[in-house]
N, C-alpha and C positions, 0 to 999 in steps of 0.2 A: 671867606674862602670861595674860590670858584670852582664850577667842574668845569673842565676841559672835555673830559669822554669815556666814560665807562669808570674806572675805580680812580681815574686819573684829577687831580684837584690841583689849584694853582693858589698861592697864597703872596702878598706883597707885603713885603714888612719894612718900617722904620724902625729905626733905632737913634734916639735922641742923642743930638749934639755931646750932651756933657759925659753920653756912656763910650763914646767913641775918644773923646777925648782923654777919658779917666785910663782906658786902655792902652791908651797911644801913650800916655806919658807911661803907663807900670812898663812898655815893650821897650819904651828908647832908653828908661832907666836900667835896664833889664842887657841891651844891647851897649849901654854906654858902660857896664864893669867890664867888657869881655873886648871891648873896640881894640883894637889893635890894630894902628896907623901911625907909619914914619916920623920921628921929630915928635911925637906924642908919648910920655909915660902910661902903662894900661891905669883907665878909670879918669888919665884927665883928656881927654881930646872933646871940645866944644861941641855940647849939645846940637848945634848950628849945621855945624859939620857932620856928626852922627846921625842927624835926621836924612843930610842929603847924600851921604855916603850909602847908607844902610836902606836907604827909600823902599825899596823892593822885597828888603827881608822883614821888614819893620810891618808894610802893607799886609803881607802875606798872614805874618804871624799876629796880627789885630785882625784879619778876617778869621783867620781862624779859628779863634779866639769867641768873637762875638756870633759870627753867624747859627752855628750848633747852639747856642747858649737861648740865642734870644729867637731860635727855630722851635726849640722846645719847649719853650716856654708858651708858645702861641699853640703847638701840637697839644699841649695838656688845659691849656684854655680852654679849647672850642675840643676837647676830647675825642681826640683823634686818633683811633687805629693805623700808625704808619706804618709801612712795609717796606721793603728795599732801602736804597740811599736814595734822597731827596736829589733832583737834577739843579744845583742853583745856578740864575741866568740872571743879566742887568743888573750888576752890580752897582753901584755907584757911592764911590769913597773919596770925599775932598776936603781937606782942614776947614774946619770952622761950619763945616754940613753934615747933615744928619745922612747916616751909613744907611745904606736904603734897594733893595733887591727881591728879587723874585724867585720863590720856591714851587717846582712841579715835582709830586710825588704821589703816591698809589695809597689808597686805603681801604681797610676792608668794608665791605657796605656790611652796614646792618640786615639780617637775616629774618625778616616777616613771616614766622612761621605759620606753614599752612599746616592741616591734619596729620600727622606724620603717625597716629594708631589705626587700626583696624584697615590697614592697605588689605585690599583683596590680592594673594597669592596661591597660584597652583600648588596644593603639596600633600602629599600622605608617606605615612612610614613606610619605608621600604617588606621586599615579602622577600624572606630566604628560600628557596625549595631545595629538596634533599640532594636534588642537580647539582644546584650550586653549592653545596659540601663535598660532594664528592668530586666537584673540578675541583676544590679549594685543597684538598687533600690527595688529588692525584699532583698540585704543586708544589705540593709539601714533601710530597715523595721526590719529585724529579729533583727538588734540589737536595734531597739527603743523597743520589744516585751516585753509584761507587763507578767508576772507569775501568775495567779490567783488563789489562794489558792480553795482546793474543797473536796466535805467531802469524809473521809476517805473510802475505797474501797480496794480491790484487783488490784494489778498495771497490767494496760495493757500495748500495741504497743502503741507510742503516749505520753502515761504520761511523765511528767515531775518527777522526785523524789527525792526529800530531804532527802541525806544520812549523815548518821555519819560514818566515815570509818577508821578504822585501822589497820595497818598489826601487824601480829601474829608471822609471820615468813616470811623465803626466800629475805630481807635486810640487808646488815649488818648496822653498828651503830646503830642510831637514828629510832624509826619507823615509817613510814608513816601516816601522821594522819591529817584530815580534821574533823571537826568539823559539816561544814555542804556545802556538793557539788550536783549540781545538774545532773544527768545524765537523758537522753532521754531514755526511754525504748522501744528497736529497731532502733534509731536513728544508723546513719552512722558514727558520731563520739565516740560512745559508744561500746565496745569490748563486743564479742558474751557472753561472761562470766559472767560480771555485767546485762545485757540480761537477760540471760535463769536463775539464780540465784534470781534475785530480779522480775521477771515476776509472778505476783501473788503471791506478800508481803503484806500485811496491815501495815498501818501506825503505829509504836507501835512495829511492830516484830525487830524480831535480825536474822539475820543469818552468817554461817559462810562459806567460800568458796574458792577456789584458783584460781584466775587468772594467762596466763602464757603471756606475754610479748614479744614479739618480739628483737631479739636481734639487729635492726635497731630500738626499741623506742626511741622519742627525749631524755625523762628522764633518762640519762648512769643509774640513780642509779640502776633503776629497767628495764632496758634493758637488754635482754637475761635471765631475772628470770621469777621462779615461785614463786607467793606471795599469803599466807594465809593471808585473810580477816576476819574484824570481821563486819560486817554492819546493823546499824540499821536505819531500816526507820523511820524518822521525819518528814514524811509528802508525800503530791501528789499537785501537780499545773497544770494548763492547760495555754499553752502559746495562749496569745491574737498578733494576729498583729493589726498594726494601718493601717487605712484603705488610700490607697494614693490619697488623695485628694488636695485641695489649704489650707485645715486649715493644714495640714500635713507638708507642705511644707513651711508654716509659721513660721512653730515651729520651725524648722531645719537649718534655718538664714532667711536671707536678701531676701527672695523669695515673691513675688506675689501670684505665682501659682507654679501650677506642672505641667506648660508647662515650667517654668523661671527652675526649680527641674532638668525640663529631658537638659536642655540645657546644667546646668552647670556640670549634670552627663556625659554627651557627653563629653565637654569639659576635665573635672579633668582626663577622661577615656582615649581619647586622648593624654594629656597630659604623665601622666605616661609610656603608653604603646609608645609612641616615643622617651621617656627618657631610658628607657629599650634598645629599638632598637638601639637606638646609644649608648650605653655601649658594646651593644657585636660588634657593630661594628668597634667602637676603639678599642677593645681587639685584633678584628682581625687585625688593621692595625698594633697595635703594634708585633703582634704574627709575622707577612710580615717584620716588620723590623729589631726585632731579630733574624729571620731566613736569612734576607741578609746580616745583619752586621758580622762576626768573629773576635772577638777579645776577649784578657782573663779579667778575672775579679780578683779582688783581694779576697784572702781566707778569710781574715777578714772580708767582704764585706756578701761572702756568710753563714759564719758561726752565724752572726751575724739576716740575713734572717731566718734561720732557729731555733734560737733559739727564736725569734720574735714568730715564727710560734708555737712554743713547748709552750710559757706561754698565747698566747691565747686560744689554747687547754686545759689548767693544768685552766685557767680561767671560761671557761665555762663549765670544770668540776666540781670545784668549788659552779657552779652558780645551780649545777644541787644534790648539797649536797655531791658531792663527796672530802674526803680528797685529796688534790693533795701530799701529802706525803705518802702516802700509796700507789701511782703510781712509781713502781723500771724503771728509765729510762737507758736505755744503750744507752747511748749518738753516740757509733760510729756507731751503728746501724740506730740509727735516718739519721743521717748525711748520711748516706747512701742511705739509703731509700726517701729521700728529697732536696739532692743534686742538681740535677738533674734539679728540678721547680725551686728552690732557684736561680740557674745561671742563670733560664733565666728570671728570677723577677729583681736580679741585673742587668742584661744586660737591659733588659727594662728600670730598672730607669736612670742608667746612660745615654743610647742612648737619654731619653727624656730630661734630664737633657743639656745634650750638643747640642739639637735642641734647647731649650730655649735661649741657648745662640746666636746660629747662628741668631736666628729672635727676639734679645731681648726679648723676653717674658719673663716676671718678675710679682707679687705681688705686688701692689700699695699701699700704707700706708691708704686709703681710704678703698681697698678691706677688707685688715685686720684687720682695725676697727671695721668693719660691723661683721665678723665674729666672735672675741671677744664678740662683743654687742649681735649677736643672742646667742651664749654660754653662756654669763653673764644673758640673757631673760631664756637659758633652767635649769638653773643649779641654779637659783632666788640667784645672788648676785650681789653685786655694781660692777660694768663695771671698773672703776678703782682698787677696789683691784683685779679682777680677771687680767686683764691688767698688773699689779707689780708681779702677781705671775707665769706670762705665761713669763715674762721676763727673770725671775730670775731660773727656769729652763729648760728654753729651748722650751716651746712649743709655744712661739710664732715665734720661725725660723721654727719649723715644719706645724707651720698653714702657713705661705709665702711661704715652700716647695711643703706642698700640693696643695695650689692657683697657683701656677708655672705650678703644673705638670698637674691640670685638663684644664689649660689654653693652654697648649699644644696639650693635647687631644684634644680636641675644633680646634685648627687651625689645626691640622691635619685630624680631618675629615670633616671640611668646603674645604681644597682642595685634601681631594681623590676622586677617580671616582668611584661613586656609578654604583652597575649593579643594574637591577632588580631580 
């Protein structure tokens, strides 16, 4: 075997005379029941003639035939992690010659583990302050918060307002249109434009207006545009909160009081915010051990990251009304441009993938069930047929994948040494 450059290897293989030959008589015996040629009954037309008739389907299906056969054979010889499809080049096929050509294909390199315990990582438990309960429960209230219809007026700071909205222009396709949304007039999630426009509307008016968009808004459709509006008010509400008390707190589960409320707010607040904490902390330790590791990665590996990367994008453009056909991708461009993360995403999986192995860490038939079963709970269907269907394409190896790789996470920052 040669290397060519990075995961890439080349290998030359013969294949002896009599194996080429054993093949070429099963393909023309094989071609001569089925011949069907003029002045010929099927099964008797001369061998002679079948070879030279059929030359090119006969070729094709002896290559076929032998190349995978005796490729793989020489791949589990010399024990070889291949990847992708093997590129084969130089063929050379001639009666009475040994069948003989050249295979380029990617393999994974062997992974020389360096230290992968006791990384030094920034981290300590998060601190809750009574601050942060009481915003946590002043959100708590806003979204219990009742709307209270109230008679018709000139909209102030404050109001709540029942619009009908739809774009005129500055969209393409389809046009934007809500039936009925509530906007805060002067509120902080509400754009200065829907503001100063509908501030001193009555309930019943129409008006027309252009909002301009940020070209960071979440919605790509209307991101970096200016949109004509058409809106009219269907009303005015005043937002009630509910006042935090024990009936309050009643409502909301399994609570006593709204001293049991602020406890378990502490707690869910806690909880999260050290769940957080330890994510960026494993990001770093992994970030520490693809910067100590150097070794290549396979192009299929990365190309494959990157295209990953490209249909969740084309996805949540999708999700945001946008055709993703109408997006012209120049793929070497991308690849360019993303290369880069991409290797060190593969390098990260692989590196955690071959720690898994050094310290068994594996997915248990138990874990995977459970995981199946909250899926089959989110997605409301029977646990067994979600189960036959996660089988049959594949995503229950990537639910055991992923149970591998968060389980690694996990042992790897239970032994690094935490700074403050």
């Amino acid at each position: 075997m040669a290397l060519i450059e990075g995961c890439r290897h080349s290998l030359e293989i013969s294949i002896p005379v009599h194996e080429v030959e054993s093949e070429t008589e099963r393909v023309v015996a094989d071609v001569l029941k089925r011949a069907k040629l003029p002045g010929f009954r099927p099964g008797k037309v001369p061998v002679s003639l079948v070879r030279k008739q059929f030359a090119s389907d006969i070729r094709k299906r002896v290559l076929e035939a032998l190349i995978p056969k005796f490729l793989q054979k020489q791949f589990e010889a010399e024990n070889l992690n291949v990847v992708g499809t093997p590129d084969i080049k130089d063929v050379h096929y001639h009666a009475g010659e040994p069948l003989t050509f050249k295979a380029e294909f990617e393999v994974v390199s062997p992974i020389e583990l360096q230290e992968y315990k006791e990384v030094e990582v920034p981290y300590h438990d998060p601190e809750v302050t009574e601050e942060d309960v009481a915003k946590r429960l002043d959100e708590i209230r806003e979204q219990k918060a009742q709307y209270v219809n109230i008679d018709p007026r000139p909209l102030e700071n404050g109001d709540h307002a029942v619009v009908a909205l739809e774009s005129l222009g500055g969209v393409e396709g389809e046009p934007v249109k809500q039936e009925e949304m509530v906007l805060e007039i002067g509120g902080a999630d509400t754009f200065e434009a829907f503001t100063e426009n509908l501030r001193g509307v009555t309930p019943g008016e129409e008006k027309e207006f252009e909002v301009a968009y940020p070209a960071e808004f979440a919605a790509k459709r209307l991101a970096g545009r200016t949109v004509r509006f058409h809106a009219t008010l269907k009303g005015l509400r005043r937002k009630e909160l509910p006042e935090l008390n024990d009936e309050f707190a009643q409502d909301l589960g399994d609570y006593r009081n709204v001293d049991e409320l602020r406890e378990a707010v502490r707690k869910s607040t806690f909880a999260q915010r050290q769940y957080e904490a330890q994510q960026e902390a494993k990001n770093q330790i992994v970030d520490k051990l693809v910067d100590a590791h150097d070794f290549p990665v396979p192009e299929v590996f990365v190309e494959r990251q990157i295209r990953n990367h490209v249909e969740q994008s084309l996805r949540a453009m999708a999700a945001e009304g946008v055709d993703p056909n109408s997006i012209k991708l120049d793929w070497e461009k991308v690849k360019a441009t993303q290369r880069d993360k991409a290797v060190r995403e593969v390098k990260a999986s692989l590196l955690l993938t071959r720690i898994a192995e050094r310290e068994a860490i594996g997915a248990t038939r138990d874990e995977v069930d459970k995981e199946v079963e909250r899926l089959a709970r989110q997605q409301r269907e029977p646990v067994a047929a979600l189960q036959m269907k996660f089988e049959k394409d594949g995503t229950m190896g990537r639910i055991a994948s992923h149970i591998q790789t968060e389980k690694t996470l996990s042992f790897l920052f239970e032994h690094a040494r935490k700074t403050a």
